[in-house]
C-alpha positions in Angstrom: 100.3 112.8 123.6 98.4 113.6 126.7 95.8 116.2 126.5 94.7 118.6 129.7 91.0 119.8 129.5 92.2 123.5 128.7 93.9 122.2 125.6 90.8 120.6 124.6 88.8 123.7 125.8 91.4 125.8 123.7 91.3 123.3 120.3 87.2 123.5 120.4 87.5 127.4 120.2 89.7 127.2 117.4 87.2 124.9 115.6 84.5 126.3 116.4 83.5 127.6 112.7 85.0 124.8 111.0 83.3 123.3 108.0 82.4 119.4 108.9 83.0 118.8 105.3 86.4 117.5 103.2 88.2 120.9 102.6 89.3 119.4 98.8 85.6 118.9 98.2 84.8 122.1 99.4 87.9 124.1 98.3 86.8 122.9 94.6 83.5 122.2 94.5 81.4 119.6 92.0 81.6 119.8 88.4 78.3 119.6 86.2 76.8 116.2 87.4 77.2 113.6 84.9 73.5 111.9 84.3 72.5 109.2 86.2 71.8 105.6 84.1 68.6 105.0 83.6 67.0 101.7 82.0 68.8 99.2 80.0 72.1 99.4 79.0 75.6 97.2 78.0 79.3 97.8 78.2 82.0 95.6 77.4 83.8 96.9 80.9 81.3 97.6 83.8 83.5 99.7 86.3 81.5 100.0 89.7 83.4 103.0 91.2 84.1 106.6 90.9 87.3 106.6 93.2 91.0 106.0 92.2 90.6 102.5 92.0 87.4 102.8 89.5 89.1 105.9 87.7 92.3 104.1 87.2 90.9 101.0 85.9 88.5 102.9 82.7 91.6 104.9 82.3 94.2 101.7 81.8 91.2 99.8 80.1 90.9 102.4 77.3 95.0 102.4 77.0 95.3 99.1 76.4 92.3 98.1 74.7 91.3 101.3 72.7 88.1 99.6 71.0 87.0 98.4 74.5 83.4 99.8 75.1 83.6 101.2 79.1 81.1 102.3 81.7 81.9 103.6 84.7 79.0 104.4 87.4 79.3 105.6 90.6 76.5 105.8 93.7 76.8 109.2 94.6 79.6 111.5 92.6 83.1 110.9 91.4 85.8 111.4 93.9 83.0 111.7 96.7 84.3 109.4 99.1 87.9 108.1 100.4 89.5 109.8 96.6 88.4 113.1 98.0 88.8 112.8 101.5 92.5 111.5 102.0 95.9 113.9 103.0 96.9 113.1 99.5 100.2 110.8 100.3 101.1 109.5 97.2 103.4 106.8 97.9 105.2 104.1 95.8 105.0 101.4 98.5 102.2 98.4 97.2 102.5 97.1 100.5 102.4 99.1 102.7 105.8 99.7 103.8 108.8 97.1 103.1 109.2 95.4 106.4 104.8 95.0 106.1 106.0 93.1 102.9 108.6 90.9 104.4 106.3 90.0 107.2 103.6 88.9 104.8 105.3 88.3 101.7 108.5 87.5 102.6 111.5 87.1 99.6 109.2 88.9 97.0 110.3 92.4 98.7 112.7 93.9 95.9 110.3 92.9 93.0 107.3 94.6 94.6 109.3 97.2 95.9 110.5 97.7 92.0 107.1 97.4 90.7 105.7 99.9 93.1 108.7 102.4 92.1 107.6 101.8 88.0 104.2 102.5 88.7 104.4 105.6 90.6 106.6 106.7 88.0 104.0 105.6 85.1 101.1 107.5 87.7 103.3 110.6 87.2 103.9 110.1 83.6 100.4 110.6 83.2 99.6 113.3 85.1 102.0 114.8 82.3 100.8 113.1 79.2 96.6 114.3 79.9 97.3 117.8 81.2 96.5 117.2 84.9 97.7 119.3 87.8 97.2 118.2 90.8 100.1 120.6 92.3 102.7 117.4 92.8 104.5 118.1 95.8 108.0 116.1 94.8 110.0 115.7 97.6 109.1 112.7 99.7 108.7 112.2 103.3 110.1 112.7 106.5 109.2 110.8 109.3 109.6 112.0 112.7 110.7 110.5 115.9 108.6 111.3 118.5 109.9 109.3 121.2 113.3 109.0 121.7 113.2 104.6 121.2 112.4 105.9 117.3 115.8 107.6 116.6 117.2 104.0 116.9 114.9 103.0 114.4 115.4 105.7 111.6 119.1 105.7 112.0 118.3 101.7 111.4 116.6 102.2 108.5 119.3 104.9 106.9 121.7 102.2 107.3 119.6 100.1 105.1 118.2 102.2 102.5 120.6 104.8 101.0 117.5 107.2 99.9 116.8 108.0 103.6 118.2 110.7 105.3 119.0 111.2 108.9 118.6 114.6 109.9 119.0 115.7 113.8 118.4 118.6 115.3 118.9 121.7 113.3 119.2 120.3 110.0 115.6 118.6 111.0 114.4 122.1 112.0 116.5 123.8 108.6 113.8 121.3 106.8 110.5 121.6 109.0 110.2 123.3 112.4 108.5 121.0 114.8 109.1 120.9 118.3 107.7 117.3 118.5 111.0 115.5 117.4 114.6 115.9 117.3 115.7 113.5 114.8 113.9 112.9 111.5 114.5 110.7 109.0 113.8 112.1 105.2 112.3 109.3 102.9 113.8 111.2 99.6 112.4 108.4 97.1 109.1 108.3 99.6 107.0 109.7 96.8 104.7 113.1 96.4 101.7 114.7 97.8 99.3 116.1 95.9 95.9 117.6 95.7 93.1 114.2 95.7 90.5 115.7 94.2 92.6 117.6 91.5 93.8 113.9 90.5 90.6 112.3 90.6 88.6 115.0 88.6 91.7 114.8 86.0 91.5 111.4 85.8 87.9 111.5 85.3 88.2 113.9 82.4 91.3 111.6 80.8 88.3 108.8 80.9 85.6 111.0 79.2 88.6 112.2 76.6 88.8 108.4 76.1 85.3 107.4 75.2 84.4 106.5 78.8 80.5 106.8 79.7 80.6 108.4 83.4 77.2 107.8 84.8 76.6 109.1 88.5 74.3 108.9 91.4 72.9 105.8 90.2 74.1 102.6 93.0 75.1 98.8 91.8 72.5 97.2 94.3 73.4 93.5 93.0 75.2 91.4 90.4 74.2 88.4 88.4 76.1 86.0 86.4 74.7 85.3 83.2 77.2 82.4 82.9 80.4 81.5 81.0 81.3 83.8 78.5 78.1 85.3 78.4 78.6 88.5 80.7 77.2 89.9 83.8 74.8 92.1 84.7 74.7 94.7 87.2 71.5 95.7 88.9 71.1 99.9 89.9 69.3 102.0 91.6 67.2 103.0 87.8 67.9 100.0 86.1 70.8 97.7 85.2 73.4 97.1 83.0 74.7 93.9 81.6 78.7 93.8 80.7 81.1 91.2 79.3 83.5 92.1 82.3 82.8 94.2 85.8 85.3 95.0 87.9 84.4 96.5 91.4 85.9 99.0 93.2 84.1 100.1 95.7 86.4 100.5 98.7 85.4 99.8 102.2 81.3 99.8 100.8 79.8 96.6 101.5 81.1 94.4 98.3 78.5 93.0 95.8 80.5 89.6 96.6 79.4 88.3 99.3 82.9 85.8 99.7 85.1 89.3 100.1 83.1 90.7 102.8 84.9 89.1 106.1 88.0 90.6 104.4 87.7 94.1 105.4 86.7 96.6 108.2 85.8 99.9 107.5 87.8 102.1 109.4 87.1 106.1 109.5 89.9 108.4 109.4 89.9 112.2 110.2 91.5 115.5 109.6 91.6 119.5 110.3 93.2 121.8 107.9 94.1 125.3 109.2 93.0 128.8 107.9 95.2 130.5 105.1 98.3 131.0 107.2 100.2 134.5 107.4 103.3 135.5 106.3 104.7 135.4 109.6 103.0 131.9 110.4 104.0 130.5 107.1 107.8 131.4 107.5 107.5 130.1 111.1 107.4 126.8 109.8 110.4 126.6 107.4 109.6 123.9 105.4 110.7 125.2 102.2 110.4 121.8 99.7 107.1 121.3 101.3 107.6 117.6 102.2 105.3 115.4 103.6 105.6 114.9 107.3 104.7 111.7 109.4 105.4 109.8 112.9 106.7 106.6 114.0 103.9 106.0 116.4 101.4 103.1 116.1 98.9 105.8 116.0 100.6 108.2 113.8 100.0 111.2 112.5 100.2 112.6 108.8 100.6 116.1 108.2 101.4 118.1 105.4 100.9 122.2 103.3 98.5 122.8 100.6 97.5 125.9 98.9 93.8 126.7 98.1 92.1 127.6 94.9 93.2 130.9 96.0 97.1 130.2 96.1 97.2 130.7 100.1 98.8 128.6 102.5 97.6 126.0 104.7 98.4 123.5 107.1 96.8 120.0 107.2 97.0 117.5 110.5 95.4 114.0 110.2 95.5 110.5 111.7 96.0 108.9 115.3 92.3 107.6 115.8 91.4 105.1 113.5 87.7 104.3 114.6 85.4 101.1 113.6 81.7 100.8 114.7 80.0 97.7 115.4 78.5 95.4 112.8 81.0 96.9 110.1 78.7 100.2 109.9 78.8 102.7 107.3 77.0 105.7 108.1 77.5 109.6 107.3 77.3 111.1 110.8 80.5 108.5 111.3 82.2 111.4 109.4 82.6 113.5 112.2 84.0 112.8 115.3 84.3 116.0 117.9 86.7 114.4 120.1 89.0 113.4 116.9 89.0 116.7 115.9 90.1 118.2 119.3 92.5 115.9 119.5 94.3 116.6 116.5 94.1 120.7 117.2 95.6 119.7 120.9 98.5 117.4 118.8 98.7 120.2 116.3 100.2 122.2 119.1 102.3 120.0 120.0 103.8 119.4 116.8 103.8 123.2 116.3 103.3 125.9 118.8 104.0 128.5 116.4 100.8 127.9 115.1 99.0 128.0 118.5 96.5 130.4 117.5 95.6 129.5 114.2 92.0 128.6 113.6 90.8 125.9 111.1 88.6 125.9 108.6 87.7 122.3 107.7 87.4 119.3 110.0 86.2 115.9 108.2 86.2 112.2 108.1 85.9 109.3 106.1 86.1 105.8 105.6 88.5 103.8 104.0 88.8 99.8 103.9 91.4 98.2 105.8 92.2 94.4 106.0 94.7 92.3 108.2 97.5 92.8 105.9 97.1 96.3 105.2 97.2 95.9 101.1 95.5 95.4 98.9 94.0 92.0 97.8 92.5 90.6 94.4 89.6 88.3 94.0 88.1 86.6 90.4 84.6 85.9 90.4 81.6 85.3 88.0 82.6 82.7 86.0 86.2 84.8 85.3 83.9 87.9 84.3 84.3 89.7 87.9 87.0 90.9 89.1 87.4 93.0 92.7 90.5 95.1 94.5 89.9 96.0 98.2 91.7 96.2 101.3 94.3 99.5 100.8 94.4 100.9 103.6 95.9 104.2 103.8 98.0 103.7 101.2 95.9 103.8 97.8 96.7 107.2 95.8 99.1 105.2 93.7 98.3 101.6 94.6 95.5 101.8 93.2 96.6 102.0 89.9 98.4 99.0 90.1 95.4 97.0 91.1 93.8 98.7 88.2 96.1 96.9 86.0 96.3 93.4 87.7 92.6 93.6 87.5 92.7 93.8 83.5 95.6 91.2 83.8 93.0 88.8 85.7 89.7 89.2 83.6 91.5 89.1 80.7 93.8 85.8 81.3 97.2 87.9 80.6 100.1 86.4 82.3 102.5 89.5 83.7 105.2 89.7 86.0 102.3 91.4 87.8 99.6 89.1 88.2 102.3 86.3 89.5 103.0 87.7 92.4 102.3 86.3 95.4 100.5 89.9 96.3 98.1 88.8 93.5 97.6 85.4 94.3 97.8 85.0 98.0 94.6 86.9 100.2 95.1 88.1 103.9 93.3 86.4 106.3 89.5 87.3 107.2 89.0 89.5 110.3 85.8 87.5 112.4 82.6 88.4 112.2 80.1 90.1 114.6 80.2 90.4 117.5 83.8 89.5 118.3 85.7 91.7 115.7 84.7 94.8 117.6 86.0 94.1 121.0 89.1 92.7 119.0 89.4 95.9 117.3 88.7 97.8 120.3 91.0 96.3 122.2 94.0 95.9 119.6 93.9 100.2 119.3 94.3 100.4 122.8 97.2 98.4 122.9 98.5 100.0 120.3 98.2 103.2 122.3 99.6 101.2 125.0 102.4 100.6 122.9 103.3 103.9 121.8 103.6 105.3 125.9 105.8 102.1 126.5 108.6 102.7 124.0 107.5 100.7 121.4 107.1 97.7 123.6 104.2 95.5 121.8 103.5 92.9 124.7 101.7 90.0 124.6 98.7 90.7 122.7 100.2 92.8 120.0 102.9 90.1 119.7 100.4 87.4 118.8 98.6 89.7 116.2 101.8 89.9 114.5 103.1 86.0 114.5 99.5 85.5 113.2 100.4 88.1 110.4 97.2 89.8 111.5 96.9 93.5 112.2 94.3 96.8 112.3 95.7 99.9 111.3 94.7 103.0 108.9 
């Protein structure tokens, strides 16, 4: 999408009085702070992580093992980072799309494509069975073809899976009107979107409900084995903690093990969300079943509504840039990128120029952990007392409850039709370390940009990449 230096002048207007800050976080604010841990303590499950992934795995510990004695800490406060920061896609895919499977996993496709199914079914399930609404959007996705070499692709993958629909021209416009695309294709069985933070607060509260101890603001700085069978214990910021079991989910953070740490990039993602929309601007848009919306681009786009605390309508626009800094940095002022945000306002006009006034309230970032495979991986450490999920990408809502249970499969020897997969067992290759995985990274977006003006031609580079089943993406 090519940008002229009035659009840009035009987009920094309209975002001029923005908030730099996640609009979920803001929109609902922090509960009362649960109190940091202080001194000596013990657990029989350490959970390092107050995200989905962290959330998830108290949550499934104290359903399956009731008597099971569980601590959950987290550095700063739960849901702080990539839980409350995401466009809340909450997709059943463990993979990261099918044909991402069959490249990397190939002939295990329809089994993880069944277990992903079950488990976002179990994910809703228990929204329902602890109270928690997170206003579940149910209606899947349609993905849009923004180039005409796309169209061939969706009606491609209509013929192959009966729960996609092509829709062209008006009846895309009868669903959402965009005057980026002509032909969509609507993922019916794509999953929900819902509000992240309304999930991960609910989940925390399920946990507490449970018996979990929250602790936050207090930072795992280092792990020691104390050997077989006799537990581990986890070094913080005011003291430690020594558990039988510790499982570590701490997203794209540097990991306490230092064998996981060529595994994954950290990778920042942004997005805008508009001011409360009118009337008028609101039925402009259609969009009636309030689906969410994606493109076929390397560099794609995720967009969605929401409504506020207040009940008002609003538009969020996020993706395209996925940005890495050098040496695998982690820093907050990587949160906001100025030229990101322009971007997306320019884009947002693109997409839809009925909205070509509207303002925005909220322009953020974040960082989530990406590896070469684009899903998540599993590794078992400590003497069979540590157990670690990383690498989802941009997929995690629901993923990452199903690394919450292969994680209690591992640490606790349980054979499942889950912890045999080859998902489980196999890891993605490492991306290199400093200083060549920046220019690698560097160079792969821009021929992935490349790629996108070109009609989906890869060339040479892009080509290798994938015959290497190595990729960057967010």
């Amino acid at each position: 999408m090519a940008e002229q230096q009035s659009d840009r002048s035009r987009a920094r207007a309209l975002l001029s009085e923005a908030k730099r800050t996640s609009f979920w976080l803001d929109d609902l604010g922090f509960p009362v702070e649960a109190p940091p841990l202080a001194g000596e303590s013990s657990a029989d499950l350490v959970v390092v992580g107050g995200g989905y992934t962290g959330l998830w795995t108290a949550l499934r510990a104290k359903e399956r093992y009731p008597d099971l004695d569980v601590v959950l800490i987290e550095a700063h406060r739960v849901s702080w980072a990539a839980s409350g920061r995401n466009g809340g896609f909450c997709e059943p895919s463990l993979t990261h799309g099918r044909s991402n499977a069959s490249t990397h996993l190939p002939g295990e496709e329809p089994l993880l494509a069944r277990l992903g199914e079950e488990n976002l079914a179990e994910l809703l399930a228990a929204l329902d069975r602890y109270g928690i609404d997170c206003d579940v959007q149910p209606h899947g996705v349609i993905k849009l073809a923004t180039e005409p070499h796309q169209e061939a692709a969706i009606r491609r993958l209509a013929a192959t899976d009966p729960s996609v629909r092509v829709l062209a021209d008006d009846q895309l416009q009868a669903e959402v009107r965009t005057a980026a695309a002509r032909v969509g294709g609507w993922a019916t069985e794509e999953g929900v979107v819902l509000n992240p933070v309304k999930l991960a607060r609910g989940l925390a509260d399920a946990c507490v409900a449970l018996g979990v101890r929250i602790h936050e603001n207090t930072a795992a700085t280092r792990l020691r084995s104390l050997g077989h069978g006799r537990g581990v214990v986890v070094q913080t910021s005011h003291g430690r903690i020594t558990g039988r079991q510790v499982v570590l989910a701490t997203n794209g953070f540097r990991s306490l093990l230092r064998r996981t740490r060529l595994f994954t990039v950290p990778v920042y993602d942004y997005a805008i969300v508009t001011e409360p929309l009118t009337p008028d601007q609101r039925a402009a848009l259609g969009w009636q079943k309030a689906q969410g919306v994606t493109d076929l681009n390397s560099r794609f786009h995720y967009m969605r509504l929401l409504k506020d605390s207040a009940g008002r309508d609003r538009l969020l626009l996020g993706g395209y840039d996925a940005v890495y800094h050098f040496g695998r940095r982690v820093k907050p002022e990587y949160d906001i990128s100025e030229s990101t945000f322009e971007r997306l306002a320019v884009h947002m006009g693109v997409f839809f120029p009925q909205l070509a006034d509207v303002k925005y309230t909220h322009a953020w970032g974040g960082m989530i952990d990406t590896c070469s495979r684009f899903f998540s991986f599993f590794t078992l450490a400590g003497h069979r007392q540590v157990a670690a999920a990383a690498g989802f990408t941009g997929l995690g809502v629901a993923a990452t409850r199903f690394a919450a249970d292969v994680m209690l499969d591992l640490l606790n020897g349980e054979d499942t039709e889950r912890s045999r997969t080859k998902l489980v067992r196999k890891r993605p290759l490492p991306f290199p370390p400093e200083p060549f995985v920046w220019p690698a990274i560097r160079f792969t977006s821009a021929m992935m940009a490349r790629s996108d003006r070109r009609e989906g031609r890869r060339g040479l580079w892009l080509w290798m990449l994938q015959k290497c089943k190595v990729g960057f993406d967010s």
